[in-house]
C-alpha positions as CSV (number, residue, x, y, z in Angstrom):
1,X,-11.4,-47.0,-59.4
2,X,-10.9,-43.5,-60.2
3,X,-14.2,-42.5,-58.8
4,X,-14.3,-44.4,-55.6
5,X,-10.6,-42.5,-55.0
6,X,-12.3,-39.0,-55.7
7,X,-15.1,-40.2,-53.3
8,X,-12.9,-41.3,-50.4
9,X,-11.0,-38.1,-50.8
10,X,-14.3,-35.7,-51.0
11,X,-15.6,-37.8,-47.7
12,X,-12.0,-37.2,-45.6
13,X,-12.1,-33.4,-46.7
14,X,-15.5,-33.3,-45.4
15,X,-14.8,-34.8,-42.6
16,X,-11.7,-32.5,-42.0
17,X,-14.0,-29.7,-43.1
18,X,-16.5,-31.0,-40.4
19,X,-14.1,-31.2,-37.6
20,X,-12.4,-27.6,-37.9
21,X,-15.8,-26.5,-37.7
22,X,-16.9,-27.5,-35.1
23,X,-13.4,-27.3,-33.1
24,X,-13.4,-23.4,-34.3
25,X,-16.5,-22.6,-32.9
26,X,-16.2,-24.4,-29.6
27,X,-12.6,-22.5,-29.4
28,X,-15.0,-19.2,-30.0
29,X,-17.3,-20.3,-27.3
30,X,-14.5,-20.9,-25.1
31,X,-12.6,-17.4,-25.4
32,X,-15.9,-15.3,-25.5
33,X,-16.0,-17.0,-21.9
34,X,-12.8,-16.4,-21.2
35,X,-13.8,-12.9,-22.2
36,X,-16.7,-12.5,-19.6
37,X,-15.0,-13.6,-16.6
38,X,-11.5,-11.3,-17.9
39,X,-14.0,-8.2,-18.2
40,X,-15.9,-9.3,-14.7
41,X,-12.6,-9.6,-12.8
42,X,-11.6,-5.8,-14.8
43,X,-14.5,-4.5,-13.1
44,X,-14.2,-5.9,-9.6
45,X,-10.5,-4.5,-9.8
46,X,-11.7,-0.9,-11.0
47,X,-13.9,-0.9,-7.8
48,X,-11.1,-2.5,-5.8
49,X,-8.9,0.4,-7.2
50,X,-11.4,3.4,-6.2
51,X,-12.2,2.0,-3.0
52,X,-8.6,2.2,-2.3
53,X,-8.3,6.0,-3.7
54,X,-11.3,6.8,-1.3
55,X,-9.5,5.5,1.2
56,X,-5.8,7.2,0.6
57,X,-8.0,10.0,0.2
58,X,-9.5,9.7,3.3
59,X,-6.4,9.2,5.3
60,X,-4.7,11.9,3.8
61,X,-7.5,14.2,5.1
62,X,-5.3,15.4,8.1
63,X,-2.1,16.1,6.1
64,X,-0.4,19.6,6.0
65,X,0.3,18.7,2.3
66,X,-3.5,18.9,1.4
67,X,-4.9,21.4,3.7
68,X,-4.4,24.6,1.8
69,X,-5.4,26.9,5.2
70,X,-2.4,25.5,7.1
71,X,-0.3,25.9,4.1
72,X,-1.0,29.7,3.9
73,X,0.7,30.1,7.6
74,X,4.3,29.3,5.6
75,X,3.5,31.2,2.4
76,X,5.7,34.5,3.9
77,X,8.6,31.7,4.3
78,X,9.1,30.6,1.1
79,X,9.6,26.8,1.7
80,X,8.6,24.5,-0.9
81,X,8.3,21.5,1.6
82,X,7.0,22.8,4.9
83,X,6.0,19.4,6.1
84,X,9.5,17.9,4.7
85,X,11.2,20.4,6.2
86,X,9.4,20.3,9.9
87,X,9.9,16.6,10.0
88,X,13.5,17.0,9.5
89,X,14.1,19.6,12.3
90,X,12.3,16.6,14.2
91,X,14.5,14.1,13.1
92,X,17.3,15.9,14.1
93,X,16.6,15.9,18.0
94,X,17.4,11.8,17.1
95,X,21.0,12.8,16.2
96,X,21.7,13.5,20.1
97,X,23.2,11.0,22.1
98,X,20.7,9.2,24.1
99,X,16.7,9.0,24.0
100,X,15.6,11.9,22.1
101,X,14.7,14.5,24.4
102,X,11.0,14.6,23.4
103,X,10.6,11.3,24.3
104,X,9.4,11.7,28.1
105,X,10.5,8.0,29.0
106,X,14.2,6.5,28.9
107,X,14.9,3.6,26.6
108,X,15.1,-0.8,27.6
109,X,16.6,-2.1,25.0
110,X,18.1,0.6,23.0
111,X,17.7,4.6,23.3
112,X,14.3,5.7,22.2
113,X,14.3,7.4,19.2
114,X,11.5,9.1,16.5
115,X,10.8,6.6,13.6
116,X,7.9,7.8,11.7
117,X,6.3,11.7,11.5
118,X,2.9,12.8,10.8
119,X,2.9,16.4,10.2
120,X,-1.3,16.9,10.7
121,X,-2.1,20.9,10.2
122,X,0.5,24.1,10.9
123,X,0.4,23.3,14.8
124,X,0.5,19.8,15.5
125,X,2.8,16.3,14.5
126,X,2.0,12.8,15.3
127,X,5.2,10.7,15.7
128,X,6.0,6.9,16.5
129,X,8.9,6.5,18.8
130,X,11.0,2.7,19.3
131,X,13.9,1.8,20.8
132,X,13.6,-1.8,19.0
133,X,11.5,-4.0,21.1
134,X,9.1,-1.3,22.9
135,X,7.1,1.6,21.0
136,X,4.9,4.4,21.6
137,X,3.2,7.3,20.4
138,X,4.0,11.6,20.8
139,X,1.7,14.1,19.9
140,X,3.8,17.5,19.4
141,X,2.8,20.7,19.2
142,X,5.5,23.2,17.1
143,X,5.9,26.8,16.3
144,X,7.8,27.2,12.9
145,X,9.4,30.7,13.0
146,X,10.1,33.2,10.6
147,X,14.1,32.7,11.0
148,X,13.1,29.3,9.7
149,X,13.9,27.7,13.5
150,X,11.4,25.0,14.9
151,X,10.2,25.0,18.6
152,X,9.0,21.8,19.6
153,X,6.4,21.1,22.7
154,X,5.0,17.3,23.7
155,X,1.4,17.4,24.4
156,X,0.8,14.4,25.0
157,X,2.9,10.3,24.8
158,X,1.6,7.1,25.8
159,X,3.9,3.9,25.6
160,X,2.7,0.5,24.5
161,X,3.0,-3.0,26.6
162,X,4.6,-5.9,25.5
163,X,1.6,-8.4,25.0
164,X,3.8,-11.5,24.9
């Protein structure tokens, strides 16, 4: 009786023995594949992440910040934001009552005023214009003087129609 007790237990601690084997190495199989696709999905984001730095890159191509030979035309002024500092004196022609005097058409809805500013080189600015429900485009040309003032000088505006 003793013996047949020993033997039932030896068989269900096989068995047990048996079954954590076999459940361990499909849970190995399972998280080596979880493994692959984790690593796959790393890659495809690291080339999702320089494709995006090429990009920013590329867009930031015409940028007074990163062209060092516009820079040099505000070195004898000392600023340490020249494109901060421009788009400022641009925003405050918006503090004036009324469309902002740059903007060559006169506002629907609202007055039109500058929104967004693109300072491209040491000569020019890009800016988007709104007065809520209609917008447009300016392209500016400005002088920065040495007494720190700003002249500013449209070149050229387009406004864009309502599609709907």
């Amino acid at each position: 009786m003793k013996s047949k007790i020993f033997l039932y237990l030896f068989l269900f601690v096989s068995l047990i023995c048996l079954y954590l084997f076999v459940s361990s190495n499909n849970i190995v199989k399972a998280g080596s594949e979880k493994i692959l696709k984790l690593e796959d999905q790393v890659e495809l984001l690291k080339d999702s992440v320089q494709k995006s730095s090429l990009k920013v890159l590329d867009m930031q191509y015409f940028s007074l910040e990163n062209n060092d030979d516009a820079l040099a035309y505000f070195d004898h002024l000392d600023l340490e934001n020249p494109a901060g500092y421009i788009a400022d004196k641009l925003l405050e022609t918006n503090a004036q009552k009324g469309d902002n005097p740059l903007v060559p058409y006169e506002g629907m809805q609202n007055d039109f005023k500058i929104n967004k500013i693109k300072v491209l080189n040491h000569k020019w600015i890009l800016t988007d214009f709104s007065d809520g429900k209609y917008w447009g485009e300016l392209l500016i040309r400005y002088e920065l003087k040495d007494d720190l003032g700003v002249d500013f000088t449209l070149i050229d505006h387009l406004l864009y129609t309502r599609s709907n």
